[in-house]
C-alpha positions in Angstrom: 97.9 24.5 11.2 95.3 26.4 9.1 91.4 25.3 9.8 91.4 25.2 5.5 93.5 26.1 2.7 91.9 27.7 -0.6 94.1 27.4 -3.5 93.4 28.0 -7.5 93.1 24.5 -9.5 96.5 24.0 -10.6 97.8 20.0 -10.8 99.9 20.9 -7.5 96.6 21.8 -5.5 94.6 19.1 -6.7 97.4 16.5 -6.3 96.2 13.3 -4.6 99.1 14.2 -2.1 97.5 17.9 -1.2 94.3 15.9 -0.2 96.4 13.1 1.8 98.3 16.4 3.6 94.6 18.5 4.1 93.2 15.0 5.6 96.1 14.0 7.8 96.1 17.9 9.5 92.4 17.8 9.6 92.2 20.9 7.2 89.4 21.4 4.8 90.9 22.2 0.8 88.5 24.8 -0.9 89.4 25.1 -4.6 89.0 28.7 -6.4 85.6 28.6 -9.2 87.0 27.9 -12.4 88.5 30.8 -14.6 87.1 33.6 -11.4 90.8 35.7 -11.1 88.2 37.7 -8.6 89.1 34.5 -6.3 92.5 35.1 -6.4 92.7 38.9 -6.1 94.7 38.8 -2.5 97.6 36.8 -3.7 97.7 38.3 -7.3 97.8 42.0 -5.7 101.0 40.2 -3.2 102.2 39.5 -6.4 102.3 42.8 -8.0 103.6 44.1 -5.2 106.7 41.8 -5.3 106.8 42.3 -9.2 106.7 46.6 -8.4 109.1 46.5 -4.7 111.0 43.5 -4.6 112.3 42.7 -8.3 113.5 46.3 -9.3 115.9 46.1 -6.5 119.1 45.3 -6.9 119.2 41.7 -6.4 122.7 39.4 -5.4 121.3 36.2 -8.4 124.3 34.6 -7.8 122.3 31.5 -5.8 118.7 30.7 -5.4 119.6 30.7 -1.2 121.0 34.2 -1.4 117.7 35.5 -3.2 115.6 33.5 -0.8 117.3 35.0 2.0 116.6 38.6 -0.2 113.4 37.8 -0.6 112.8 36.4 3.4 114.7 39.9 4.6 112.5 41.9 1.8 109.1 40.5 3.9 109.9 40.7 6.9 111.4 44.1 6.8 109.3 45.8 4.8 106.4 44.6 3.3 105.1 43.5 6.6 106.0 46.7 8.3 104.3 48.9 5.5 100.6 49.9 6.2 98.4 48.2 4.1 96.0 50.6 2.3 93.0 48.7 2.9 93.4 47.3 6.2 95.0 50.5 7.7 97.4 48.5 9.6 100.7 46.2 8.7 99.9 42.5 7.5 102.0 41.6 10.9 99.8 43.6 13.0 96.4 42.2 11.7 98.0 38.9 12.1 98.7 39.9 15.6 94.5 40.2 16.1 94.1 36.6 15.7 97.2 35.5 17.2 94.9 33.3 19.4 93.7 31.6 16.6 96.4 30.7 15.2 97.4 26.6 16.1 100.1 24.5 15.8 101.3 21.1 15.1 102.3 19.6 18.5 106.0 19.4 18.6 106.9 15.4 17.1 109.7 14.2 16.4 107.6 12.8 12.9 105.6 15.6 12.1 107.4 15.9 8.7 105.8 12.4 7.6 102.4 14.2 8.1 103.7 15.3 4.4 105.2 12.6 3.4 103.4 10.7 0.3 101.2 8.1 0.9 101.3 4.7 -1.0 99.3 1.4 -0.8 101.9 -1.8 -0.7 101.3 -5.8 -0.2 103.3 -7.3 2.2 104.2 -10.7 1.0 104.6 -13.9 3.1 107.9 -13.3 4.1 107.2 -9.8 5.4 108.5 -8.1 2.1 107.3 -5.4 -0.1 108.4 -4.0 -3.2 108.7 0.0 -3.8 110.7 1.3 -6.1 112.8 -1.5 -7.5 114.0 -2.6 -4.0 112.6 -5.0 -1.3 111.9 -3.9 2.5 111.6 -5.3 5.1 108.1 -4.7 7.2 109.0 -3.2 10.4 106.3 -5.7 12.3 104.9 -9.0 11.4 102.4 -7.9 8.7 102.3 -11.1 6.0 99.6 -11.5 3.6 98.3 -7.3 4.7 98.1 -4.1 2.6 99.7 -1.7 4.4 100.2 2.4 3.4 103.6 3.5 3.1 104.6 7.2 3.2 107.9 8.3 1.7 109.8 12.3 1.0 109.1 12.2 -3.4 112.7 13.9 -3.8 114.3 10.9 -1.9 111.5 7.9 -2.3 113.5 5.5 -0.6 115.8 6.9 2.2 113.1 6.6 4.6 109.8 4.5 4.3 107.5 4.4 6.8 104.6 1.6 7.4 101.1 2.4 8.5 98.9 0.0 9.2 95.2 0.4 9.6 96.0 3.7 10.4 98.5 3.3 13.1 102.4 4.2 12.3 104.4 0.6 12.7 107.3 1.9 11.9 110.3 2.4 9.4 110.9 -0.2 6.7 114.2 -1.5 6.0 116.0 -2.5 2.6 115.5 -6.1 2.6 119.0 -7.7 3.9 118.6 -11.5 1.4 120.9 -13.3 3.9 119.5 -12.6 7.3 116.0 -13.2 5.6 116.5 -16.1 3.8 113.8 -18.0 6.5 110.6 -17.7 7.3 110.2 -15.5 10.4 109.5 -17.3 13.4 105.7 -17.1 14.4 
């Protein structure tokens, strides 16, 4: 889990869902100064270096997981095992010095939700919401409450889950019209 993140000003890194992500891990987002490429001299150089090593090899482009697993092997195998000019070391072995900083997300079975977008809903009467053209069920007696609801954007409604004041109550259900055609019993 990185202490902060410092990323250019592109609509991806000042998403209202990068800030919900930075919050949720407790990691503080630094944006680059406007128009300084100066700012963004480590990853431009990475990216030269790709454009001069990596691309001019022969390259299988017959899927986008058989140049990810090019690309993967191509890091691993050699641009962090070549000495860096600067640093006089590989990029793996200066990682290595701060190995003991390094921290990770406790192992959770719903870590992924921790990037997960986040929604506000209203819960209706009958423990209902609406998101996304289809009514859920409220996985705990919540009536007449706004709750936050975080979802995957490339499948919204596969999985919803319900916060409440914070607190996860669990996964929402499509809403089932005969078993909740009563009130719920107080």
């Amino acid at each position: 889990m990185p202490r902060s993140l410092y990323v250019d000003n592109g609509s991806i890194y000042t998403s209202k869902e990068i800030v919900q992500i930075s919050a949720r891990l407790g990691c503080l987002l630094h944006h680059t100064p406007l128009r300084d490429g100066a700012a963004k001299g480590k990853i431009e150089r990475f990216f030269r270096t790709v454009r001069d090593q990596f691309l001019v090899r022969e390259l299988d482009l017959r899927s986008l997981e058989s140049l990810n697993q090019q690309f993967t092997h191509w890091v691993e195998e050699h641009y962090n095992a070549q000495t860096h000019s600067t640093l006089q070391m590989t990029p793996l072995d200066r990682f290595a010095l701060d190995r003991s900083q390094v921290q990770f997300l406790p192992p959770n079975e719903v870590n992924d939700e921790l990037f997960f977008v986040e929604e506000d809903r209203h819960v209706r009467r009958d423990n209902t919401f609406s998101f996304k053209g289809t009514r859920f069920e409220a996985p705990r007696h919540l009536p007449d409450r706004t709750v936050q609801i975080r979802f995957q954007r490339k499948a919204p409604s596969q999985r919803v889950i319900v916060f409440y004041q914070g607190h996860r109550m669990g996964e929402a259900k499509a809403l089932n019209p005969i078993a909740n055609d009563r009130k719920p019993q107080a």
